[in-house]
Structures are given as structure tokens and as C-alpha cells.
N, C-alpha and C positions, 0 to 999 in steps of 0.2 A: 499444515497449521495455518489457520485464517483467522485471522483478529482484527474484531470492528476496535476500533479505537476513537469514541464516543469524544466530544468538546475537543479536541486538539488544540483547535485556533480560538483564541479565549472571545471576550463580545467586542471588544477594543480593536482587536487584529483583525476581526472578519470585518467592522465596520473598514476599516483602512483598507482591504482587499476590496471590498466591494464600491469605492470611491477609486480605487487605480484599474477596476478591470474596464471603466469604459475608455479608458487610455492604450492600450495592450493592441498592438498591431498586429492581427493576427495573420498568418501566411495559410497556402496549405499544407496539411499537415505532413504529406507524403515528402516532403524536400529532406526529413530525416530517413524517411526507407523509402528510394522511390522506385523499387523492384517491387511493391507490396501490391497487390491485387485486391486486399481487402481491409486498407484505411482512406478512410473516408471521414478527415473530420478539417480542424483549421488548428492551427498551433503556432504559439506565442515565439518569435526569434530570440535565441540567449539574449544576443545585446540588447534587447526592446528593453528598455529603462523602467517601464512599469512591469512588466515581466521579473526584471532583477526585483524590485523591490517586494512583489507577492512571494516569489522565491523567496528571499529571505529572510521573511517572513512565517512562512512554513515551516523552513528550514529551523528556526532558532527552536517555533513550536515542536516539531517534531524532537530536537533533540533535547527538549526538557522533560518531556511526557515519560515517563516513568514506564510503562508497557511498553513502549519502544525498546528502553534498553532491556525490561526484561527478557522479551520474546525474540527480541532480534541479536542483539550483543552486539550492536554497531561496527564497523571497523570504518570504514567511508560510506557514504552518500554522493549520489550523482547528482548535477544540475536539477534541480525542479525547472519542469515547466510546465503553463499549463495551456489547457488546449480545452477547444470549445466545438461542440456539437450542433448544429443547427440542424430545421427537419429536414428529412431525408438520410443525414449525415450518421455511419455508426462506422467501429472497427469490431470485422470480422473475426472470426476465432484464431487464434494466434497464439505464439509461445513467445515473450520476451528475448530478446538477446542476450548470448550469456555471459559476455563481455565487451562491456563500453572502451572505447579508443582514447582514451583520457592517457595521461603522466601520473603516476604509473598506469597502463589500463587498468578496471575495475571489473570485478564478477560479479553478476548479478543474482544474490542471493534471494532477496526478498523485494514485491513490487511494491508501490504501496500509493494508493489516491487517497488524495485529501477533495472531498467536495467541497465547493466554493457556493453552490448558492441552494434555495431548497428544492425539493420534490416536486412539491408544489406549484415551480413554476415551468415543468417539461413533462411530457408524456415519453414515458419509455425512454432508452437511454439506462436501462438497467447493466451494472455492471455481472456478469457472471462468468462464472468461475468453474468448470469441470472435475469431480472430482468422483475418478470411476465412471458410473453408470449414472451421479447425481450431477444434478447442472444448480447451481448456487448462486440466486440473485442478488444485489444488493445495489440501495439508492438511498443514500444515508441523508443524514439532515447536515444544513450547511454547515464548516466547522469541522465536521468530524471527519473519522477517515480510515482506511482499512489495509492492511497488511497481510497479504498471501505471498505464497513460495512463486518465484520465476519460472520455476519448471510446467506451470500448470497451463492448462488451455482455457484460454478466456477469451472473452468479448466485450463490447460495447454494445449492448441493444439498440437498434433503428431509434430515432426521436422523430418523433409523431407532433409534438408538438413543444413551441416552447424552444428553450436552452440550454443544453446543458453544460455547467461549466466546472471545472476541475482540474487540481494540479496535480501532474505526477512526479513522482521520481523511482530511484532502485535505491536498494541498500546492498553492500558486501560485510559479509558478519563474517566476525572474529572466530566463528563455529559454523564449517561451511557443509559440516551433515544437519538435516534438518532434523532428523532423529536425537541427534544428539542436542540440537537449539531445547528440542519439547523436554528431554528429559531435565536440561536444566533449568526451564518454567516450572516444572514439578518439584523440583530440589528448594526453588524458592518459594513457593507455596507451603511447603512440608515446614520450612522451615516459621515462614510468618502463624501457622497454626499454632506450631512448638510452642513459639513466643508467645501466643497471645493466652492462651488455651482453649481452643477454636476445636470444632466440632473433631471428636476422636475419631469419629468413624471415615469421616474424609481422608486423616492422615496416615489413617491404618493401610487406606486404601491406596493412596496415592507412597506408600512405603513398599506395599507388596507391589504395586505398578516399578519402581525403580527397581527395586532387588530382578522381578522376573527379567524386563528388558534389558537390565547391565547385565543378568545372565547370560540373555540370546545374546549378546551385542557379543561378550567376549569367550562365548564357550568352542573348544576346539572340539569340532566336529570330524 
């Protein structure tokens, strides 16, 4: 389940991100995994004070955004930070950790980037995403931001040119099958249709989609 999640950071919050990131002291990136063979980028210190404040920033956006709690079902959120790409600079294919050292630790259900500045201003640097035999790009406009499952094998594309700049963090949801995250996206679809009186043929669809897979899910085999 991969959800672009379009305007996150409203025009007010991205201007205020993009007045503190020439502040951001960045380090490099590998001082969080420095067994890693294949990151290769720079990343902002927790305490870095302008780091705190984009964080927090994020953070409030992300947890008002309405598709967040649909698709995800929040339970905690990890530190955002973000981290900057320069040419040359990418993180190789890789799987997320699947749990953060935090009080309590945290399991990382879902990853999720928030772009910080546009397209426009790097070559390459595309995020992608494996999924099966397809390989899934994306390099979103500043502000927005996108949410995939931790379990997937991804990347950072080479930057060619330019900067790329971006914050991340993880999410631990309240519904830690991802099967059962989507069927409850569908539950609430099915239901905003109900309510509006919104196209029958999607609801029919998305009715016989829940009855089959709460069948497979619970039938004794």
C-alpha cells in the first residue's frame, strides 16, 4: 500500500522550512547506521535546533492530514529528520529497520518522506520503491509527501544534479497487518460513498472486495 500524499506542508509551513533549512547542520548521514555500505547522503543531528523546528513542523502537518490517519491508523511516530542529498550522493537499496531504540522501542510499520523543496531544482534523486518485479519512482513537488510499508526495498536515485532535500520519519500503526491497514481504507471508502450517494458501481465493488478477502483472511482451511 503506497500513498502519495499531495500538499501535506501548507504554503506558510513550507515557506518557514525553507527559511530554517539554510540553518540545519548537516553531518553525514551514516553516523545513524554506520555498518551500511550503501548510504551516501548528509543528515540533519536530532538536537540541530533548526532540524527540531522542520521536525515539528512536519510532524503537526502529518498528524492533521486526514489520509494519514486513514491509511495508516497512527499509533506513534519517530523523530523526523531530514537529510539532504548532494551530486553524487544516493542511498542504495535497502529495507528500513524494523524497530527504532526509543522508550518504549517502536516498530516500523510505515516509512513515509515529506519533500522539502521541488523537482525542479535536482536531477535524479528519485525515490523508488520495489514492488515484485516493478521498480516505482517518485519525486514529488515540495510540500507533499508519500507513505509506503517498511518492509519494501527501496532507494534513493544518484543526484546528478542540484539538491535534494527531504524529511523522513516511520510510523508504528495501531493495525500492524498491512492487509488488514487496506481493508480498513476500503471500509471507509464504502462507507463515505454510502453517505454521499457516490458512484454504486465502485461500492458494489469495493463490498464484494471486503466480503472476498475477510473470507480468505478467516476461512479454515
Amino acid at each position: 500500500m503506497i500513498r502519495v500524499l499531495p500538499n501535506v506542508l501548507t504554503a506558510s509551513e513550507l515557506q518557514a522550512v525553507r527559511e530554517l533549512l539554510p540553518q540545519v547542520r548537516f553531518g553525514d548521514g551514516r553516523i545513524t547506521n554506520p555498518d551500511s555500505s550503501v548510504k551516501q547522503n548528509l543528515q540533519a543531528p536530532q538536537e540541530d535546533p533548526a532540524n527540531a523546528r522542520i521536525a515539528q513542523i512536519a510532524r503537526e502537518a502529518l498528524v492533521r492530514y486526514a489520509d494519514v490517519r486513514t491509511f495508516a491508523h497512527p499509533r506513534s511516530m519517530a523523530r523526523t529528520t531530514v537529510v539532504r542529498y548532494e551530486p553524487g550522493m544516493n542511498y542504495g537499496w535497502h529495507v528500513d529497520e524494523a524497530m527504532f531504540p526509543s522508550t518504549p522501542p517502536m516498530r516500523s510499520d510505515l516509512s513515509c518522506t515529506v519533500f522539502l523543496n521541488s523537482p525542479a531544482d535536482y536531477d535524479g534523486g528519485e525515490l523508488t520503491i520495489q514492488l515484485g518485479a516493478q521498480e516505482l519512482s517518485y519525486k514529488l513537488e515540495a510540500g507533499s509527501a508519500i507513505l509506503y510499508p517498511s518492509t519494501t526495498i527501496h532507494r534513493v536515485s544518484p543526484v546528478t544534479r542540484g539538491v535534494r532535500l527531504a524529511a523522513i520519519t516511520w510510523l508504528q500503526s495501531w493495525v500492524a497487518d498491512s492487509n488488514q491497514r487496506e481493508l480498513l481504507v476500503q471500509i471507509e471508502e464504502a462507507r463515505a460513498l454510502a453517505a454521499s450517494g457516490g458512484d454504486p458501481a465502485r461500492l458494489q465493488v469495493l463490498l464484494e472486495s471486503l466480503r472476498t478477502n475477510l473470507f480468505r483472511m478467516w476461512a479454515d482451511t
